[in-house]
Phi, psi and omega in degrees: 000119168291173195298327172307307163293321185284325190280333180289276215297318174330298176296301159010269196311306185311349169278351184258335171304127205233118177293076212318358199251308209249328180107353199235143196279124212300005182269327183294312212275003177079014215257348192247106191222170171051046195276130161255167174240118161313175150313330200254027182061051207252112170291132159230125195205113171304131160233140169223111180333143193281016161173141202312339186249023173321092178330334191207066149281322201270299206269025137286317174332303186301303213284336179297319184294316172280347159261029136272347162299323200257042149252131202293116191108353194248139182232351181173139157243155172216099150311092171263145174273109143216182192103011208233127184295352188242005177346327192256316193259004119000281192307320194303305192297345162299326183306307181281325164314281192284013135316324183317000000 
């Protein structure tokens, strides 16, 4: 799949990620931003939480990765947080996830 069909399906699946507070999906609400694709099919993409003190940054973060896991053609993602008050020990523990 070229990158392009892989970056379609990525928003696709993330249209289906749902913000449990508002009900509205992270692509509309804008929380998923600057997604690139690689050659070698490597998601790089900034998320930002709807607000610096967000209650469910982390396991919206988890929900995200894992439906870009679950695109077919994807070999690794590197996620960044900001706008987030913990944003830096955020990034690590993403770090360490997809490290895994």
């Amino acid at each position: 799949m070229d990158q392009v069909a892989l970056e379609k399906a990525v928003i696709e699946k993330l249209a289906k990620v749902l913000d449990p507070e508002t009900g509205v999906d992270v692509v509309r609400m804008q929380l998923v931003m600057d997604l690139t694709i690689d050659e070698n099919g490597k998601a790089t993409y900034i998320f930002r939480p709807s607000s610096p003190l967000c209650p469910i940054a982390v396991p919206l973060a988890m929900m995200i990765i894992q439906a870009i896991n679950e695109v077919e053609g994807i070999t690794g993602q590197n996620i960044t947080v900001v706008d987030y008050v913990e944003a830096e020990k955020l990034n690590e523990m993403l770090r360490s996830v997809l490290s895994e």
